[in-house]
C-alpha positions, 0 to 999 in steps of 0.5 A: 593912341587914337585908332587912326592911321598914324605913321611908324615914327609916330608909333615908335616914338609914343608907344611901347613896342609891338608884342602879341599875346596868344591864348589856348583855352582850357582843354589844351593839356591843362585845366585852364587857359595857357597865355603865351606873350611873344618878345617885343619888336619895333612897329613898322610895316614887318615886324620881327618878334623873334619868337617861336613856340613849340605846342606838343601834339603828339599825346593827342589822338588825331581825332581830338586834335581836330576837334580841340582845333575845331570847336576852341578858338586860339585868341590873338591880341596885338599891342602896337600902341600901348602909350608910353608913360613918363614926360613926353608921352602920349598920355601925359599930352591927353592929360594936358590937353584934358587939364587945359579943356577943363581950366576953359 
């Protein structure tokens, strides 16, 4: 999807359903990287995912927590127009497109 306003009934009829993935860095009670993917919801001005997730801090000194939280970033990416493949699809048009620049 171009990254351009485009309405909700756009999105919802090209593109796969909203989810956010959510990544802890190494140190968070593990050696490496814990990646949390919510549930899907459909794109609109407020979207439910129905997800909820429980960190346990409680083993942590307070001290450590405020530094983890301090010095490591939470990374937040949001899929709201992930094309949906198959006929019909925002990706087999720019491919048509790209089939009918190229035969010119």
């Amino acid at each position: 999807m171009p990254n351009e306003p485009v309405s909700f009934d756009t999105l919802r009829d090209k593109c796969e359903p909203v989810t956010v993935e959510y990544t802890f860095p190494p140190g968070w009670q593990r050696d490496d990287a814990v990646r949390i993917s919510t549930n899907a919801g459909i794109q609109g001005s407020r979207v439910k995912l129905k997800h909820r997730s429980v960190i346990l801090c409680e083993q942590w000194d307070s001290t450590e927590l405020a530094a983890a939280l301090k010095h490591n970033h939470v990374e937040f990416k949001v899929y709201d127009r992930t094309p949906l493949e198959g006929p019909g699809s925002l990706s087999s048009q720019n491919q048509g497109e790209q089939a009918e620049d190229d035969a010119a």
